[in-house]
OpenMM code with the backbone's topology and positions (N, CA, C; nanometers):
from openmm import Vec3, app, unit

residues = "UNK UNK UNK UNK UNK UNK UNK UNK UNK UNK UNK UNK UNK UNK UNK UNK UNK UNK UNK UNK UNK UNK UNK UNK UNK UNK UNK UNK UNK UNK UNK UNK UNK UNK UNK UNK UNK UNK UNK UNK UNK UNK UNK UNK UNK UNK UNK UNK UNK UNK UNK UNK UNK UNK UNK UNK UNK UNK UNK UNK UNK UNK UNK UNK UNK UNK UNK UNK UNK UNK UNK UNK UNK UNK UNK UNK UNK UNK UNK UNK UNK UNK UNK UNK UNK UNK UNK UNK UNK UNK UNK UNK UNK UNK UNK UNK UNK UNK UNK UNK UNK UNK UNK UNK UNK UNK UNK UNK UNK UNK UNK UNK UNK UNK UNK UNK UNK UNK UNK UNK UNK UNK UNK UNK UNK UNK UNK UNK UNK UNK UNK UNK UNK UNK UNK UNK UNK UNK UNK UNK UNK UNK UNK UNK UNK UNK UNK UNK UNK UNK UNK UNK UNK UNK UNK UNK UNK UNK UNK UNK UNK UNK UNK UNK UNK UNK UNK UNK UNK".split()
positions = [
    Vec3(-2.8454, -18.0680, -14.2696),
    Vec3(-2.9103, -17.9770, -14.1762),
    Vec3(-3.0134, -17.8930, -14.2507),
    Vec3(-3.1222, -17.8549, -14.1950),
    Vec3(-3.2217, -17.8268, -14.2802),
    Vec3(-3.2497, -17.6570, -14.2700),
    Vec3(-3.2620, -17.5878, -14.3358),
    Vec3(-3.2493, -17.4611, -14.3229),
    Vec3(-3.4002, -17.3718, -14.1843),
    Vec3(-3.3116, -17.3050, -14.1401),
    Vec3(-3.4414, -17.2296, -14.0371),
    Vec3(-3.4284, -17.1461, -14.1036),
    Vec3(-3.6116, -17.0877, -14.1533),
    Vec3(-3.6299, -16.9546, -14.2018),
    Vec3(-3.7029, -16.8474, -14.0975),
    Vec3(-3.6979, -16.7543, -14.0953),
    Vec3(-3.7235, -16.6544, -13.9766),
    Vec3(-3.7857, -16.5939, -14.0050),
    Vec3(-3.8947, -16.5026, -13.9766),
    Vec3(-3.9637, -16.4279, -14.0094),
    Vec3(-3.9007, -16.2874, -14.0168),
    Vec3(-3.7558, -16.2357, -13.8913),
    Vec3(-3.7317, -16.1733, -13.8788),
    Vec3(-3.6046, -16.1668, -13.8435),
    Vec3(-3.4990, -16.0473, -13.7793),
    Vec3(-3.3583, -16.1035, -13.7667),
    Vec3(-3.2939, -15.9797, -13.6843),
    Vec3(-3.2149, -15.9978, -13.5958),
    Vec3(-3.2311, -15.8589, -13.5242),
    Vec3(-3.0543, -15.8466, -13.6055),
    Vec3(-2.9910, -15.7517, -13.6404),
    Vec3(-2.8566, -15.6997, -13.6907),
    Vec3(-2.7944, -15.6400, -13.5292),
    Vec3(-2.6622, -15.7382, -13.5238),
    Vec3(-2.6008, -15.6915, -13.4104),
    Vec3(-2.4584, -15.6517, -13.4553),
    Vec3(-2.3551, -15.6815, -13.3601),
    Vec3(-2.2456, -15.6800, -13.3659),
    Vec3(-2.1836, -15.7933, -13.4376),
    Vec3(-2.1956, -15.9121, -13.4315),
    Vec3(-2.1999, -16.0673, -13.4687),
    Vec3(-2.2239, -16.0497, -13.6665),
    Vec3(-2.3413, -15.9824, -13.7077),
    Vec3(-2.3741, -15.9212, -13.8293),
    Vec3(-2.2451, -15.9318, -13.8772),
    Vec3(-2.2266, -16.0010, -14.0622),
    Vec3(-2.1212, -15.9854, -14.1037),
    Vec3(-2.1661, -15.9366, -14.2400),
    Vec3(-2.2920, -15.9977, -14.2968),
    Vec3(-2.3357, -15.9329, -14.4571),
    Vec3(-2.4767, -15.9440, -14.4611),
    Vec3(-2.5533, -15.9262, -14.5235),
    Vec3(-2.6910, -15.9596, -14.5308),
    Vec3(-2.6944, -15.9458, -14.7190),
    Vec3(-2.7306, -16.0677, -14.7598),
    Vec3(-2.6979, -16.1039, -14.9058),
    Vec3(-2.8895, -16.1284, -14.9608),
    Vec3(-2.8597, -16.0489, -15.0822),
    Vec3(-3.0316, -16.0703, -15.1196),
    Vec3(-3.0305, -16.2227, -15.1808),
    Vec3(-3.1888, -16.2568, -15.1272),
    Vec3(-3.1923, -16.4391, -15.1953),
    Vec3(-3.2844, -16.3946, -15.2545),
    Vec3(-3.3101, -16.4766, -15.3940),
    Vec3(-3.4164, -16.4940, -15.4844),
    Vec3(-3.4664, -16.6337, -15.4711),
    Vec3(-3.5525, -16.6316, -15.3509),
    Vec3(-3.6258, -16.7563, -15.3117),
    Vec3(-3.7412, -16.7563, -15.3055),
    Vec3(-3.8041, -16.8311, -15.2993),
    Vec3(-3.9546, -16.8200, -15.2724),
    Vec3(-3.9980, -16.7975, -15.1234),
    Vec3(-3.9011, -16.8725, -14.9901),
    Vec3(-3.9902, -16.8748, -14.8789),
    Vec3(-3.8740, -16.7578, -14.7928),
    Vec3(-3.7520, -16.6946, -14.8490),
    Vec3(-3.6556, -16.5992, -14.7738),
    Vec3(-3.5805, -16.5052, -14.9089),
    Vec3(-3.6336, -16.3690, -14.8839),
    Vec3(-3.5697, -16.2620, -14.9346),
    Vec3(-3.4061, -16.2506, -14.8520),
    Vec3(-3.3241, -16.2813, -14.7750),
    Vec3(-3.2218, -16.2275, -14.6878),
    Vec3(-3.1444, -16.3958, -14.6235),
    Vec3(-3.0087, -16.3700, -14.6721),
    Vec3(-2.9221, -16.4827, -14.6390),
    Vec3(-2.8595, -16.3280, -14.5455),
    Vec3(-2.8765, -16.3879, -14.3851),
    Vec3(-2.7675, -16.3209, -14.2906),
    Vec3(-2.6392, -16.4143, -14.2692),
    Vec3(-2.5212, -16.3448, -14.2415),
    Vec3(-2.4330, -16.4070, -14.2087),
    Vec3(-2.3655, -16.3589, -14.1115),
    Vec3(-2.3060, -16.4724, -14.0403),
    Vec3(-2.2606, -16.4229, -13.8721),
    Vec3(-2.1668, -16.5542, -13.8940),
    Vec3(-2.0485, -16.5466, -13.8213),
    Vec3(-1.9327, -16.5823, -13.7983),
    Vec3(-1.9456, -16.7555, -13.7949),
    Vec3(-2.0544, -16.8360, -13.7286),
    Vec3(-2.0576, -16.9260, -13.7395),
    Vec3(-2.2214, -16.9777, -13.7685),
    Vec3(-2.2701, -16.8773, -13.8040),
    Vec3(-2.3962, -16.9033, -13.8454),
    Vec3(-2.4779, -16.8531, -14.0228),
    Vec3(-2.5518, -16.9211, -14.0647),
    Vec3(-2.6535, -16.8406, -14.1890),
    Vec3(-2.7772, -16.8541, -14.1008),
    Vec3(-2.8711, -16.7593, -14.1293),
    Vec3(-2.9701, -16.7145, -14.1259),
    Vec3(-3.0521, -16.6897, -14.2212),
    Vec3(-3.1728, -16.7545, -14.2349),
    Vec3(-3.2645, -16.7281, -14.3797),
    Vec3(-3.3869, -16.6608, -14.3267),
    Vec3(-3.4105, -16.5284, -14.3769),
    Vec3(-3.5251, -16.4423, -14.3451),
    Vec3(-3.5829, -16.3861, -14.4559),
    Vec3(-3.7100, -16.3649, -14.3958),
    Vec3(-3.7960, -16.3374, -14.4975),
    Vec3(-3.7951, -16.1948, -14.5320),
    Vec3(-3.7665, -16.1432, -14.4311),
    Vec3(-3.7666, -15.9566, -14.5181),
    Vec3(-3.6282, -15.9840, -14.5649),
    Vec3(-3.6453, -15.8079, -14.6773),
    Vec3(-3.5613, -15.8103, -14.7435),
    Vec3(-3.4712, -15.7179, -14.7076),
    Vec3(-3.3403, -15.7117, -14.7305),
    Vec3(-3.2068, -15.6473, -14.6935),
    Vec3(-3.2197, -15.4987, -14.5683),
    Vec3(-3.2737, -15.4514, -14.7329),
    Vec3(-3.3151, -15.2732, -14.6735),
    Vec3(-3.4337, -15.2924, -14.5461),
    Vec3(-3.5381, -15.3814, -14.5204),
    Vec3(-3.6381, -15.3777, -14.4271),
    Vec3(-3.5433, -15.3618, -14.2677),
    Vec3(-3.4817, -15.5207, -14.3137),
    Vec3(-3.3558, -15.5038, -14.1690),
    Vec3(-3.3348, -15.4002, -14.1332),
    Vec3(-3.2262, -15.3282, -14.2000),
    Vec3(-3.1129, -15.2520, -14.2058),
    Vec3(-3.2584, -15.1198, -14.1310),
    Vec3(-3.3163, -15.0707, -14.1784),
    Vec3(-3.4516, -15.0081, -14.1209),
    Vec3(-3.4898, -15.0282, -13.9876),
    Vec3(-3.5143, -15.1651, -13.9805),
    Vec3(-3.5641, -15.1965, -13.8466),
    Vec3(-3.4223, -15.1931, -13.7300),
    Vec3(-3.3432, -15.2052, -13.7485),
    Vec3(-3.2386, -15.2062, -13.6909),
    Vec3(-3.2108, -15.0832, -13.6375),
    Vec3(-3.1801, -14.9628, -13.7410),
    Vec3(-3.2118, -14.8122, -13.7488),
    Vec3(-3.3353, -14.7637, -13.5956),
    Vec3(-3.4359, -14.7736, -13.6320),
    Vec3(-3.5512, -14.7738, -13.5858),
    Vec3(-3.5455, -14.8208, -13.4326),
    Vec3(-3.4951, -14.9293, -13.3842),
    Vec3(-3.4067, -14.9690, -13.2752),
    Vec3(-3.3312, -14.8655, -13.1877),
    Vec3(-3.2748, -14.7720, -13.3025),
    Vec3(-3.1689, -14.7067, -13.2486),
    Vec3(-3.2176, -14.5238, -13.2676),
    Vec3(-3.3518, -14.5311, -13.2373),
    Vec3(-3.4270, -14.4207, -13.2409),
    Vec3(-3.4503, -14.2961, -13.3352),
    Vec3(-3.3718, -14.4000, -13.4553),
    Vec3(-3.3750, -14.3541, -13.5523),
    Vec3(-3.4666, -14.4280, -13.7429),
    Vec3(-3.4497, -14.3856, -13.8133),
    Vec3(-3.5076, -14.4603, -13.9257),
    Vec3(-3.3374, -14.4682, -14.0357),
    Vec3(-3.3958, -14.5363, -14.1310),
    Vec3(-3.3081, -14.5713, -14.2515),
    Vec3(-3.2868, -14.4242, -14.3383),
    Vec3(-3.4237, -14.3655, -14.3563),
    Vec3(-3.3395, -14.2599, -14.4140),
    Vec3(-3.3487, -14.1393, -14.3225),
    Vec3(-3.3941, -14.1240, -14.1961),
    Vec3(-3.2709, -14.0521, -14.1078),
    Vec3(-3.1335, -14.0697, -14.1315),
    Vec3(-3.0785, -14.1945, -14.0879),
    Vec3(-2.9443, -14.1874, -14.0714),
    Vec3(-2.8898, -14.1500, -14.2590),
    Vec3(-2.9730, -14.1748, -14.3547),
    Vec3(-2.8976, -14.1759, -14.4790),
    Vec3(-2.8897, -14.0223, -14.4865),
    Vec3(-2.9792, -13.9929, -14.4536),
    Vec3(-3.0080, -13.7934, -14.4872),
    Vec3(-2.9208, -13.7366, -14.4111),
    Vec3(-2.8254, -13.7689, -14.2675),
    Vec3(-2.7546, -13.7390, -14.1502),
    Vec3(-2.6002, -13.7673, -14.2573),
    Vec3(-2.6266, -13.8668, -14.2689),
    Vec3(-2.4715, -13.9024, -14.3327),
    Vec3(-2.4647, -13.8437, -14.4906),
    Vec3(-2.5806, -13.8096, -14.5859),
    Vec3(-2.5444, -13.7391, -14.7008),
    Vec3(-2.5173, -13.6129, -14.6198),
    Vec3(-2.5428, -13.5556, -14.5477),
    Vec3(-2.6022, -13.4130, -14.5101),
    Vec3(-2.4048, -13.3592, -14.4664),
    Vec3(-2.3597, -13.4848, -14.3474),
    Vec3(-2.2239, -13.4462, -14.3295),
    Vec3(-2.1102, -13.4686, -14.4171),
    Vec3(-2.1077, -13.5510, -14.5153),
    Vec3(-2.0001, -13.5900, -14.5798),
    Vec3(-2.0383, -13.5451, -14.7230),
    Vec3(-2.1402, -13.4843, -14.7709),
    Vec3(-2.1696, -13.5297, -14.8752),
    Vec3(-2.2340, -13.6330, -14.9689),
    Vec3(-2.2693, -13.7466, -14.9160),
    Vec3(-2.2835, -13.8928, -15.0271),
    Vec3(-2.4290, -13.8340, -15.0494),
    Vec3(-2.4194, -13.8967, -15.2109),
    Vec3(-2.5475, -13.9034, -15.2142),
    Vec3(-2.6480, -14.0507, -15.2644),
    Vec3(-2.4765, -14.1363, -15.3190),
    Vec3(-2.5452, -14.2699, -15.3631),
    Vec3(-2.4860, -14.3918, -15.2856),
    Vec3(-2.5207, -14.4675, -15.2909),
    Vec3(-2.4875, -14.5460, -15.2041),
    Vec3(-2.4178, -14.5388, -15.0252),
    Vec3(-2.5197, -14.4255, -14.9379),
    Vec3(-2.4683, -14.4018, -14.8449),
    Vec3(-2.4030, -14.5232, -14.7483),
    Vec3(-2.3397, -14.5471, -14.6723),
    Vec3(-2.2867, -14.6265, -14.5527),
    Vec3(-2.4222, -14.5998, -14.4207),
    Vec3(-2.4347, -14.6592, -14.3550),
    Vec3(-2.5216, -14.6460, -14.2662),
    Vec3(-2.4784, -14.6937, -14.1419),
    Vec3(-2.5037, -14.5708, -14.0450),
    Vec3(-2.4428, -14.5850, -13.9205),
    Vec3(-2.5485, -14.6542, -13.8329),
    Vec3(-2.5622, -14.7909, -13.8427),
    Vec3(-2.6857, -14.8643, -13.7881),
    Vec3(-2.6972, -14.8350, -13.6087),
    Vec3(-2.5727, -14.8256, -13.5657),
    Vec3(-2.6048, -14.8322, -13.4103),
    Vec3(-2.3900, -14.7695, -13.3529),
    Vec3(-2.3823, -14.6590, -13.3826),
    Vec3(-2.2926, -14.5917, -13.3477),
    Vec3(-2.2293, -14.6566, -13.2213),
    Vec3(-2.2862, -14.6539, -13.1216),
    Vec3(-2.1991, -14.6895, -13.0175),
    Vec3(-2.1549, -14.8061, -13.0209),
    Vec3(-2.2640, -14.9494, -13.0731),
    Vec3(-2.2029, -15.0649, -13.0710),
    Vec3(-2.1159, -15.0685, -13.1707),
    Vec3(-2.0404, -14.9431, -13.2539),
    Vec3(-1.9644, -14.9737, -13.3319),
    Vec3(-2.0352, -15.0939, -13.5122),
    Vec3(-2.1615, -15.0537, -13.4810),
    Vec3(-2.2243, -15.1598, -13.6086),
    Vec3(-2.2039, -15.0158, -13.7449),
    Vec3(-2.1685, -15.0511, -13.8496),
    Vec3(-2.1802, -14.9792, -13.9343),
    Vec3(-2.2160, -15.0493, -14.1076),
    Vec3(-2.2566, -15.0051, -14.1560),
    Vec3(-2.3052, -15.1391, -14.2674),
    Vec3(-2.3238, -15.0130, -14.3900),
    Vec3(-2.2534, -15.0775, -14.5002),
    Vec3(-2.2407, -15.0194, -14.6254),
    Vec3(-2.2994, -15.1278, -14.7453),
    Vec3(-2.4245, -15.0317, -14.8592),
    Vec3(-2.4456, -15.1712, -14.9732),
    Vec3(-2.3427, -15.1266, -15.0885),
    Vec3(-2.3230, -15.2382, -15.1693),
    Vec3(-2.2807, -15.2531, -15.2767),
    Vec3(-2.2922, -15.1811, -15.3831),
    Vec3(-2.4939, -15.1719, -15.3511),
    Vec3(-2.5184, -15.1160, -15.5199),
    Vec3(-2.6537, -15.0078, -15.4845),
    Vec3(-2.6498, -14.9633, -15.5422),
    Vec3(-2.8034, -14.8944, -15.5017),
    Vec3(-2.9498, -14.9674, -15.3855),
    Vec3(-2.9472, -14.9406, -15.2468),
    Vec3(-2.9944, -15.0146, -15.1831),
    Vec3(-3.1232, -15.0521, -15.2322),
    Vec3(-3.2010, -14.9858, -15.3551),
    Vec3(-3.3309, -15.0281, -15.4147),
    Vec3(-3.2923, -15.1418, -15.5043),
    Vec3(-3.1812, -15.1530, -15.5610),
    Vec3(-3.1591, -15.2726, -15.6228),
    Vec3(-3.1952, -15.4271, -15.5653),
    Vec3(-3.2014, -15.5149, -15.5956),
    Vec3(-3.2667, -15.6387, -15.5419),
    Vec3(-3.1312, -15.7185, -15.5335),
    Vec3(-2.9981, -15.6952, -15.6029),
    Vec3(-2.8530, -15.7430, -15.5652),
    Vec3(-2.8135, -15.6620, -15.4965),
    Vec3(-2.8014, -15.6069, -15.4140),
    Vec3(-2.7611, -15.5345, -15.2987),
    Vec3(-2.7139, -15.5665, -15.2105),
    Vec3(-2.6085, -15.6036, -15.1842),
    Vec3(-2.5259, -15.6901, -15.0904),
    Vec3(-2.5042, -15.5992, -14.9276),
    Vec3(-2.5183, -15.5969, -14.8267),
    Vec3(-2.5035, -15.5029, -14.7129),
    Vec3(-2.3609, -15.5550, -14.6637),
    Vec3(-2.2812, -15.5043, -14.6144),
    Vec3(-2.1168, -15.5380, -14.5347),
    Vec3(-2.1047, -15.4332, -14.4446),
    Vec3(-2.1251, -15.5011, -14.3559),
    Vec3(-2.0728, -15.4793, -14.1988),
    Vec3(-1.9232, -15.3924, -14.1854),
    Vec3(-1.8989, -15.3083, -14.1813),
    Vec3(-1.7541, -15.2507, -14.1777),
    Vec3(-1.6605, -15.3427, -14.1112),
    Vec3(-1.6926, -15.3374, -13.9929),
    Vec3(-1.5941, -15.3889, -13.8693),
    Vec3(-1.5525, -15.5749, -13.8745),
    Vec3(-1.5888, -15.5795, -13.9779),
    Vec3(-1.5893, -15.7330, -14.0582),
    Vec3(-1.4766, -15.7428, -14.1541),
    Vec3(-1.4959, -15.6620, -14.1791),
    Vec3(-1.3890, -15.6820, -14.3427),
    Vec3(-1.2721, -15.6795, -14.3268),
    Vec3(-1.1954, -15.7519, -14.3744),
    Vec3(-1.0340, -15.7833, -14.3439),
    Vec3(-0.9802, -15.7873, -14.4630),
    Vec3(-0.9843, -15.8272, -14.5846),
    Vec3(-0.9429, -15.7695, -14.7370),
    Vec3(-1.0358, -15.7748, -14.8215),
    Vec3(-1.0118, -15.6747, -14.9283),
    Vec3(-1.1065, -15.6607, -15.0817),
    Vec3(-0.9833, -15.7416, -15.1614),
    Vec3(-1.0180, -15.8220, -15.2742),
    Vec3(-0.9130, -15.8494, -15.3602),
    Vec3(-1.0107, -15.8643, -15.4780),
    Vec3(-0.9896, -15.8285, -15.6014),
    Vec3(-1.0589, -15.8464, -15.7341),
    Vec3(-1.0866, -15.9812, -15.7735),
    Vec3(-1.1203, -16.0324, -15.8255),
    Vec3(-1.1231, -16.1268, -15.8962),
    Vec3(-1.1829, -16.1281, -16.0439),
    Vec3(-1.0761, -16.1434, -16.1225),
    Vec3(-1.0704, -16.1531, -16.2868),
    Vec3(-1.2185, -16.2581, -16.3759),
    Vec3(-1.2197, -16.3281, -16.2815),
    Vec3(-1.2655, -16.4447, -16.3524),
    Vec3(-1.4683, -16.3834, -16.3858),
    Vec3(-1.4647, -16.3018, -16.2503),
    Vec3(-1.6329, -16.2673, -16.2679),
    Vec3(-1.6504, -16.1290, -16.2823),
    Vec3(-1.5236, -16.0537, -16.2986),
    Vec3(-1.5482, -15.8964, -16.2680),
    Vec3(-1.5881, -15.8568, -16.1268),
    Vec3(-1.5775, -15.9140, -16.0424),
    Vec3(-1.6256, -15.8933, -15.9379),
    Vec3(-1.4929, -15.8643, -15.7894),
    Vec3(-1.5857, -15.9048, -15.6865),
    Vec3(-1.4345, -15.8699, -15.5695),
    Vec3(-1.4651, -16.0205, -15.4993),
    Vec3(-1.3376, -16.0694, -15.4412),
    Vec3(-1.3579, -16.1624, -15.2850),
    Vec3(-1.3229, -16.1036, -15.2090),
    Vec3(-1.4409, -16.0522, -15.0709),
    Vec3(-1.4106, -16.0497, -14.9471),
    Vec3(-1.3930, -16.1172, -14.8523),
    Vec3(-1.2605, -16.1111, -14.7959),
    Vec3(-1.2399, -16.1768, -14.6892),
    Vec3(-1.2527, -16.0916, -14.5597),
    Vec3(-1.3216, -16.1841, -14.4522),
    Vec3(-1.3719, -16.1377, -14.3666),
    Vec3(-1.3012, -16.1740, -14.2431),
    Vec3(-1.3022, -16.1165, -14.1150),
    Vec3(-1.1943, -16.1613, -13.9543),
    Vec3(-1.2321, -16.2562, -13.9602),
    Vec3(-1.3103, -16.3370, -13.9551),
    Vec3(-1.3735, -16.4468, -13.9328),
    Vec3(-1.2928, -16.5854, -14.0367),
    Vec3(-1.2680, -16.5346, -14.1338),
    Vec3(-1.1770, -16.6255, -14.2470),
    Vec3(-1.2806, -16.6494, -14.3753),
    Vec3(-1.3823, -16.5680, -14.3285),
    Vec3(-1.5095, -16.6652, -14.4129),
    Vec3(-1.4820, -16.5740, -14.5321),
    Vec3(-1.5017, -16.5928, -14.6996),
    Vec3(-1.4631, -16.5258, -14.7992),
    Vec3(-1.6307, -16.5234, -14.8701),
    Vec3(-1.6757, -16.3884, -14.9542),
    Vec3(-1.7451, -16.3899, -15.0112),
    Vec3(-1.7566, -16.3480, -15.0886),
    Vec3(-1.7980, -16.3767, -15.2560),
    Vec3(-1.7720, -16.3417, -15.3889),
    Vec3(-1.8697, -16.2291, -15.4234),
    Vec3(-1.8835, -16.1088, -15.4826),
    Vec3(-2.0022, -16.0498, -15.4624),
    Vec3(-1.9295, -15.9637, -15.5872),
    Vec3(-2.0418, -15.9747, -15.7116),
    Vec3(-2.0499, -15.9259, -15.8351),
    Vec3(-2.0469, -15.7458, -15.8461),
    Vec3(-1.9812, -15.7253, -15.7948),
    Vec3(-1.9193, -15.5537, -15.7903),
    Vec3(-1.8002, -15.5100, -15.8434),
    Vec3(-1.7233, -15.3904, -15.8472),
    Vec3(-1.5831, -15.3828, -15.9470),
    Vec3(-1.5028, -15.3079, -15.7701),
    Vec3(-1.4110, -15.3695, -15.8044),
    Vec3(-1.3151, -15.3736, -15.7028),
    Vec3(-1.3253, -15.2091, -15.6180),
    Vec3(-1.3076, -15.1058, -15.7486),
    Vec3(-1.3110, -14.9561, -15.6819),
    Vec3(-1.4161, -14.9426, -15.5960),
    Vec3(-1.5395, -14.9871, -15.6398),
    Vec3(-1.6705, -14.9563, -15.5965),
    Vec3(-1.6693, -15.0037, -15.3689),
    Vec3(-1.6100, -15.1049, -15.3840),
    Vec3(-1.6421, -15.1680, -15.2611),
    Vec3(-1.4874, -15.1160, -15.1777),
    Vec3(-1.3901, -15.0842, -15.2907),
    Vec3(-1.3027, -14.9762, -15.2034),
    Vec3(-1.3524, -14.8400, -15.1878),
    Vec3(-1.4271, -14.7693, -15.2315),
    Vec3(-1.4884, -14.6356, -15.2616),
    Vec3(-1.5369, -14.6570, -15.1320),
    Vec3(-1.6420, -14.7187, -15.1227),
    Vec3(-1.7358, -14.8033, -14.9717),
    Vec3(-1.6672, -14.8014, -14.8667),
    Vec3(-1.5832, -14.8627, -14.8538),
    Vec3(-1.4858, -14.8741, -14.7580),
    Vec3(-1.4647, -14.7546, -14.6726),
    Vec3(-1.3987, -14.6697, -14.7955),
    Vec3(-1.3485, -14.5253, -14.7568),
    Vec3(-1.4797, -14.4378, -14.7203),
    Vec3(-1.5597, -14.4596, -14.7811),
    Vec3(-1.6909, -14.3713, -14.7382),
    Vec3(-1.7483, -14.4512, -14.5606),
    Vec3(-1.7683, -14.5172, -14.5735),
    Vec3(-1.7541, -14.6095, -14.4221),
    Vec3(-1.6503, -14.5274, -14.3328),
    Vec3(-1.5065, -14.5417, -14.3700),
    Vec3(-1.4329, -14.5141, -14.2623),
    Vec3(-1.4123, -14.3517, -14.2741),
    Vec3(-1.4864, -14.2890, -14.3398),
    Vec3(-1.5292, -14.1433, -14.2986),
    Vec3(-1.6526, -14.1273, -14.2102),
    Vec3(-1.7386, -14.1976, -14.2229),
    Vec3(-1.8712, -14.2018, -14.1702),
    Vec3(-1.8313, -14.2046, -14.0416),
    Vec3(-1.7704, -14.3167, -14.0095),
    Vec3(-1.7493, -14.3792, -13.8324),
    Vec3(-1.6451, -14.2295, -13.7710),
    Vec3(-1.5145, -14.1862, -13.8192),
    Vec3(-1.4609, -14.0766, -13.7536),
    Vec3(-1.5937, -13.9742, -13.7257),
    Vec3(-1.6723, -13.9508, -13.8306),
    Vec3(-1.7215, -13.8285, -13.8526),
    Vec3(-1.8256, -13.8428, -13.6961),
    Vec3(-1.8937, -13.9568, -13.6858),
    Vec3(-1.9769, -13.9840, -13.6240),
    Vec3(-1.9123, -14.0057, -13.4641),
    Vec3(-1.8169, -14.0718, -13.4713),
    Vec3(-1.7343, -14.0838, -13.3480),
    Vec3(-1.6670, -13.9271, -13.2874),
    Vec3(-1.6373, -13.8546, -13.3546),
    Vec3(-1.5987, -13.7066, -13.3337),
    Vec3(-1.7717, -13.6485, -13.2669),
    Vec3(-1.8202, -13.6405, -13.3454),
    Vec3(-1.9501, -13.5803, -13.3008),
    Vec3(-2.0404, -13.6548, -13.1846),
    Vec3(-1.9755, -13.7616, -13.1571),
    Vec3(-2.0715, -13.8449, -13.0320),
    Vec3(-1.9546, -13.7679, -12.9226),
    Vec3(-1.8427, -13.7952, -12.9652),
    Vec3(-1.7426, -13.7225, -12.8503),
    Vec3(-1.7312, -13.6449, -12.8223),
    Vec3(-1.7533, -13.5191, -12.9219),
    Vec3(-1.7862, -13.3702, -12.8273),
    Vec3(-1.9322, -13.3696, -12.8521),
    Vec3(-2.0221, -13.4348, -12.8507),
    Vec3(-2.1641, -13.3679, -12.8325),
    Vec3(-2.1609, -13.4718, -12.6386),
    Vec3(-2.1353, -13.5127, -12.6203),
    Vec3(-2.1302, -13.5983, -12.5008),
    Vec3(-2.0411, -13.6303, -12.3902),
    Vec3(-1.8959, -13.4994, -12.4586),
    Vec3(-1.8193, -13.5285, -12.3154),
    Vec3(-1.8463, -13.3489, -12.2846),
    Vec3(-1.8752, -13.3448, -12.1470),
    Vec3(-1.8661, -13.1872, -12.1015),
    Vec3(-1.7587, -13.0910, -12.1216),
    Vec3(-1.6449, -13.1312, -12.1318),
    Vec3(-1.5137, -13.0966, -12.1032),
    Vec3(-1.4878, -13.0451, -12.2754),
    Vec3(-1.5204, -13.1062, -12.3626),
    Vec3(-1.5167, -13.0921, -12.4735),
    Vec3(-1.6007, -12.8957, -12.4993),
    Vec3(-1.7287, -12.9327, -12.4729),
    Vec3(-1.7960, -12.7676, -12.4947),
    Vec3(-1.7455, -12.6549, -12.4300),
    Vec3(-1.7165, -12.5412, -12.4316),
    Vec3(-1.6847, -12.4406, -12.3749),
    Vec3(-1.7616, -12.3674, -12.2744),
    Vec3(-1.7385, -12.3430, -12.1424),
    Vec3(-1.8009, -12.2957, -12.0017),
    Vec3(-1.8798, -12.1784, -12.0805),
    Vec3(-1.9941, -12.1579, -12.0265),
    Vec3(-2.0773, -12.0467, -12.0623),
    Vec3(-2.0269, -11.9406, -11.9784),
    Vec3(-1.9559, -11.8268, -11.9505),
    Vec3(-1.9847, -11.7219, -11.8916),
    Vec3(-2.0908, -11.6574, -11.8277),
    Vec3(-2.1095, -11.5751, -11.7607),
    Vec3(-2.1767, -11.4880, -11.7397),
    Vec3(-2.1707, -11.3707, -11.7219),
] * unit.nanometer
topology = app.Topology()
chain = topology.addChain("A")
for resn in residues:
    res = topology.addResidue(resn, chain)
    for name in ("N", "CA", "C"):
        topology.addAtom(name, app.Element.getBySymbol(name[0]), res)
């Protein structure tokens, strides 16, 4: 089967990693449950345009999420809150190995000895090897599943009435 390269790639729910390629005709291996995707922008462009979608930019949401939790390196990014999309990188998102992971994907971290690195296994069953140290992509994790409460609390009382307190007069 011969590879389709894309010019472009929209990040949904389906989104499981977006892996940097060192190719000539695709910067971005997407992966989705029964599909690869080869695109030509690169990781961070997505992850941006996706943002941007959601009436926001890339470092909006990074400056929103250092601003509430603290992070200042490797933030998690709340790509599209309501659909529940949330996507954390690996390594410094300026890095060119920068691996992106989908939160709501991930089903175990386990180390692996042989490369220094981790295998993720994903709901899907699909496993992927990605040259990081085990803490780092558990660190991620946990910074992720602070992000989503933090963000889910604040969509819930900024948006249910009942939540704010009656103004007097």
């Amino acid at each position: 089967m011969e590879k389709q390269i894309l010019e472009n790639y929209e990040i949904s729910q389906k989104t499981i990693a977006l892996i940097p390629a060192a190719h000539m005709e695709y910067a971005t291996i997407a992966i989705e449950a029964d599909q690869l995707y080869y695109i030509k922008k690169f990781p961070l462009q997505l992850i941006d345009r996706a943002c941007l979608k959601g009436f926001s930019s890339y470092d909006g949401r990074r400056k929103a999420v250092g601003y509430q939790l603290g992070i200042r390196h490797k933030v998690p990014i709340p790509i599209s809150p309501h659909e529940q999309i949330y996507a954390f990188p690996t390594h410094s998102p300026t890095q060119f190995d920068c691996f992106w992971l989908f939160y709501q994907h991930v089903r175990t971290v386990k180390p692996c000895p042989k490369t220094n690195g981790v295998n993720v296994t994903f709901k899907t069953g699909q496993q992927l090897s990605i040259p990081v140290s085990y803490y780092t992509i558990e660190k991620q994790l946990q910074r992720t599943a602070q992000c989503i409460v933090r963000f889910s609390y604040e969509t819930t009382t900024l948006f249910n009435p009942r939540s704010t307190p009656a103004l007097s007069y």
